[in-house]
Structures are given as structure tokens and as C-alpha cells.
N, CA, C and O of each residue as an XYZ file, in Angstrom:
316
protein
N       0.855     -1.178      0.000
C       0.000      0.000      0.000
C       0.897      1.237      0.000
O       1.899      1.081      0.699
N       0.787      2.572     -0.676
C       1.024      3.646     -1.030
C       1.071      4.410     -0.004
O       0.055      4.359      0.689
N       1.765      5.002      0.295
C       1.818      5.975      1.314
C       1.129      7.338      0.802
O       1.692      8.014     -0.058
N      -0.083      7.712      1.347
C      -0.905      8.415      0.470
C      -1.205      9.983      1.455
O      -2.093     10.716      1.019
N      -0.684     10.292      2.346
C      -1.006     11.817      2.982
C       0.774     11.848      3.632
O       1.730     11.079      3.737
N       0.496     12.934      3.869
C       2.029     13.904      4.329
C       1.639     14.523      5.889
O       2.584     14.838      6.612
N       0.072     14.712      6.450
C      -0.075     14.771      7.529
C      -1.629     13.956      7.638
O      -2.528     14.552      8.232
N      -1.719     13.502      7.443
C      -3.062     12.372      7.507
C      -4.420     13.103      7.437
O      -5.415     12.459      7.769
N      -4.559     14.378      7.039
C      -5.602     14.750      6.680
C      -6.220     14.699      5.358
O      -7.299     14.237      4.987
N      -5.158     15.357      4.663
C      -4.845     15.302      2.791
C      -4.555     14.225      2.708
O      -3.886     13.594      3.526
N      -5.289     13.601      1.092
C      -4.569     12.780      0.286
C      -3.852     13.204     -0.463
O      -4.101     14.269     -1.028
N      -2.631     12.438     -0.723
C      -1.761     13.229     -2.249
C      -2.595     12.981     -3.184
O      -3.484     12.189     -2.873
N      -2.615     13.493     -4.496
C      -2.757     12.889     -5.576
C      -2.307     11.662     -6.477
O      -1.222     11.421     -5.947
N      -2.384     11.121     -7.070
C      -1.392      9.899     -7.635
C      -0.133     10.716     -8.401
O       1.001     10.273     -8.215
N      -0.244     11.473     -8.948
C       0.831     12.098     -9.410
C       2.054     12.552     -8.415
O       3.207     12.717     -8.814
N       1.740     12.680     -7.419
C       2.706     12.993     -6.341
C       3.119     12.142     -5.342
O       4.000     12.538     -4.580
N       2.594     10.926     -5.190
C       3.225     10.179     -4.753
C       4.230      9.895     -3.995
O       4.145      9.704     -2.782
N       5.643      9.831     -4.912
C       7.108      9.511     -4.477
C       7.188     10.549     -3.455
O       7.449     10.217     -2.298
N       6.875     12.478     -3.937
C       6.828     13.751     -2.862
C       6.223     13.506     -1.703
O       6.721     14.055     -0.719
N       4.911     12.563     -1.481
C       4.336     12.077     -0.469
C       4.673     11.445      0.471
O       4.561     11.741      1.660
N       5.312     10.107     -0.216
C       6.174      9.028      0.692
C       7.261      9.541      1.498
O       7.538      9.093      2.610
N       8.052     10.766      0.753
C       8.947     11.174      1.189
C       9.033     12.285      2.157
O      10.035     12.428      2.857
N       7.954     13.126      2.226
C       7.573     13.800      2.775
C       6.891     13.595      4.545
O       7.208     14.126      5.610
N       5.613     12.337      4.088
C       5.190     12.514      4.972
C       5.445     10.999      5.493
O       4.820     10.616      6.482
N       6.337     10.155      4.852
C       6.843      9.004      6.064
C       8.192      9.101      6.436
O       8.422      8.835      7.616
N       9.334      9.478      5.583
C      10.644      9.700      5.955
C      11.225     11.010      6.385
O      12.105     11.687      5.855
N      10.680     11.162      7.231
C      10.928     12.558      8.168
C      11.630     11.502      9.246
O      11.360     10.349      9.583
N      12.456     12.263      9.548
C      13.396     11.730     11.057
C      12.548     10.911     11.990
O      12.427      9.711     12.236
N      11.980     12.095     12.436
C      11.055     11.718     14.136
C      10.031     10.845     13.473
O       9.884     10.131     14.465
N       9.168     10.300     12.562
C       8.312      9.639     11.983
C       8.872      8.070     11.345
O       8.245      7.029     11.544
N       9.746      8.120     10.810
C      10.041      7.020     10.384
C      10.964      6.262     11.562
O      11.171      5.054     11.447
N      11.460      6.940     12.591
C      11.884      6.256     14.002
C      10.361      5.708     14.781
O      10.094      4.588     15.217
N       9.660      6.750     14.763
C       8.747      6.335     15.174
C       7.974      4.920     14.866
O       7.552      4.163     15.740
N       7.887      4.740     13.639
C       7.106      3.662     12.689
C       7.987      2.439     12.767
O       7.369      1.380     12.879
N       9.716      2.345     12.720
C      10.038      1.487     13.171
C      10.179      1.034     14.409
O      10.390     -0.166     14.584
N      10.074      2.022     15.606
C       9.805      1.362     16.741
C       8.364      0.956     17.191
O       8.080      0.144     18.072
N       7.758      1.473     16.635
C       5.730      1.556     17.139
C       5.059      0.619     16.174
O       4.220     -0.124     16.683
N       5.250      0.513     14.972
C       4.323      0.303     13.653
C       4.535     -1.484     13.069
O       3.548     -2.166     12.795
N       5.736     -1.935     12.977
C       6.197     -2.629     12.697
C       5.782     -3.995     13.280
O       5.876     -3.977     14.508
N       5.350     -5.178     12.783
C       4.989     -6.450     13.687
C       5.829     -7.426     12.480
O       5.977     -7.358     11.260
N       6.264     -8.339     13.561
C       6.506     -9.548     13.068
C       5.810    -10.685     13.516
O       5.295    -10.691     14.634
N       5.730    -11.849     12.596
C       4.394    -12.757     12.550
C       5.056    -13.692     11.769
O       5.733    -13.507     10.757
N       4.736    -14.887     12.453
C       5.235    -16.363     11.711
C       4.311    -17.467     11.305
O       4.056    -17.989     12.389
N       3.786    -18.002     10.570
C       3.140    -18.786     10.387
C       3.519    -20.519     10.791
O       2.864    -21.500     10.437
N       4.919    -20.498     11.726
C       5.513    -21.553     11.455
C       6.659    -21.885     10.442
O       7.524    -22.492     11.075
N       7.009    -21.747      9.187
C       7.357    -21.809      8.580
C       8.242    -20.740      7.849
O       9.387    -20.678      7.400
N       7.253    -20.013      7.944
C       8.090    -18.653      7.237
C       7.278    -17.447      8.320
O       6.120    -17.424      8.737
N       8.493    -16.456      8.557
C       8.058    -15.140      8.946
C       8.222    -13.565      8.389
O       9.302    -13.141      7.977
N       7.038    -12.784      8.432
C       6.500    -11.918      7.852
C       6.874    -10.529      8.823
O       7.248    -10.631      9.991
N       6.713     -9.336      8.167
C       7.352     -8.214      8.335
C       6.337     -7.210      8.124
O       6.445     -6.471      7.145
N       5.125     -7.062      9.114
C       3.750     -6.471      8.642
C       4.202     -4.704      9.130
O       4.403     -4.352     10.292
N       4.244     -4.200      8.447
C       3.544     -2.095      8.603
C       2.368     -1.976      8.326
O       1.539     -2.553      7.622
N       2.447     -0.620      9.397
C       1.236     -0.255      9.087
C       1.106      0.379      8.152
O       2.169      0.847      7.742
N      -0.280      0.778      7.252
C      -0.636      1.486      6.662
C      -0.548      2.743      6.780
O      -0.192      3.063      7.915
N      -0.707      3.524      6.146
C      -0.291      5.258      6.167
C      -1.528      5.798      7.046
O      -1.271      6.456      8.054
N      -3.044      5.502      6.640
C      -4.346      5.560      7.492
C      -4.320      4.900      9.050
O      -4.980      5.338      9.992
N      -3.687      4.100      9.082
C      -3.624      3.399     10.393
C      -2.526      3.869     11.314
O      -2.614      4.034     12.531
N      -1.721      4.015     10.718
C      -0.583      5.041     10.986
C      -1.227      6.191     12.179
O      -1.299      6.066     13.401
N      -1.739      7.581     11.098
C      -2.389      8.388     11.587
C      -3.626      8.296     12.603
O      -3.990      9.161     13.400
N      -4.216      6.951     12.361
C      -5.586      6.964     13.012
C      -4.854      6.606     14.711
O      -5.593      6.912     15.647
N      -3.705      6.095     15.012
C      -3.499      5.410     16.007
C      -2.983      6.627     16.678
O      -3.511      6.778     17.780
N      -1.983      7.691     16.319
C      -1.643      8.771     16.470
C      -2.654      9.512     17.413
O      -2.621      9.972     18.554
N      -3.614      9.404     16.344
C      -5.271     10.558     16.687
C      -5.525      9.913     17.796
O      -5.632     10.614     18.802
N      -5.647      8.832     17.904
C      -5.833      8.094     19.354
C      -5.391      8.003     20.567
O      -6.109      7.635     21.496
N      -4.508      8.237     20.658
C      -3.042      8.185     21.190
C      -3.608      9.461     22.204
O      -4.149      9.478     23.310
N      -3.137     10.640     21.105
C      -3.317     12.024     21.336
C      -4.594     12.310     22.271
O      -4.456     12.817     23.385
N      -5.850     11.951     21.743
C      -7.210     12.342     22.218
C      -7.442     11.357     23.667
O      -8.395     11.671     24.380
N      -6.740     10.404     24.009
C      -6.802      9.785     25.380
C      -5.734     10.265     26.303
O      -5.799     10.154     27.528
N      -4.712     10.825     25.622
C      -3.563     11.351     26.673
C      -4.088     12.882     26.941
O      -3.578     13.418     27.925
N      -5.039     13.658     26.200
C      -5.636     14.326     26.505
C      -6.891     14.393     27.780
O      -7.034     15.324     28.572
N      -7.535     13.419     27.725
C      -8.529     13.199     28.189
C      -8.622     12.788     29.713
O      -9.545     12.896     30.520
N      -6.956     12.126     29.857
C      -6.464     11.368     31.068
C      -5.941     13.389     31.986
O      -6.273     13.804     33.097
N      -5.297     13.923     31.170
C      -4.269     14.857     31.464
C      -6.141     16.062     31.625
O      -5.964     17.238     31.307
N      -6.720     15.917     31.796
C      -7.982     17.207     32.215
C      -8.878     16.756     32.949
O      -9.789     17.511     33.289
N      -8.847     15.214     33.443
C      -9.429     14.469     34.680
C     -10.840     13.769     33.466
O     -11.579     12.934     33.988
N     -11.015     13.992     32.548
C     -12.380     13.586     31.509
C     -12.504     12.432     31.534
O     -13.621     12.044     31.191
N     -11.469     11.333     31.936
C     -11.177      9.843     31.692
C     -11.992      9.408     30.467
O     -12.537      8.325     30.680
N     -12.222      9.867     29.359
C     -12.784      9.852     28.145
C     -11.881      9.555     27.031
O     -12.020     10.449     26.196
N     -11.043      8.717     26.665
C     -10.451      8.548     25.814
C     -11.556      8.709     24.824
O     -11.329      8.592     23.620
């Protein structure tokens, strides 16, 4: 799958793409991030697999993240 936004709101276009990937996954603090946070490994037994996340899942976990460490930090206990 395509790495398709630069801050997870916008989609790129298909034409921009490669500017996308590069932009909005290989930034320093982001792509450390994704290899320490994002990354699963998974074996079927036989052979093992090297799963990322998606660029949407990426961001959605972020948004999550954010809106419960919020929620904890103003007494709301509302993630």
C-alpha cells in the first residue's frame, strides 16, 4: 500500500506520490517512530512476515493516542 497523505488529513494525488512518501513518512522523528511503534513480526511456522502499518492506520493510532492522553491529562477519563 502507497503511502498516500504527508499529515493524515490530505490525500496526495497519484501524481505525487514519491513527494508524499517522502515527505510525509521519511521525516526523522516519523520514520523512528514507525520502526519502533508500527512494525509487527508474525510467523506462520514456517516462514516469517514483516507487517507495517498502513499510512491511514498510521495516523488513526496517532489521533488516538493524542485524544486519550488528553482526556487522562484534564481528569475527563474519556479517551
Amino acid at each position: 500500500m502507497s503511502w498516500k497523505s504527508t499529515d493524515g488529513n490530505d490525500v496526495c494525488s497519484p501524481v505525487r506520490q514519491l513527494e508524499c512518501l517522502c515527505k510525509g513518512m521519511m521525516g526523522k522523528e516519523r520514520i523512528v517512530d514507525i520502526i519502533m511503534n508500527y512494525i509487527l513480526f508474525q510467523s506462520d511456522g514456517e516462514k516469517s512476515f514483516k507487517i507495517l502499518a498502513a499510512y491511514h492506520q498510521y495516523f488513526a493510532v496517532n489521533k488516538a493516542i493524542a485524544s486519550t492522553a488528553q482526556a487522562i491529562e484534564s481528569g475527563e477519563r474519556k479517551g
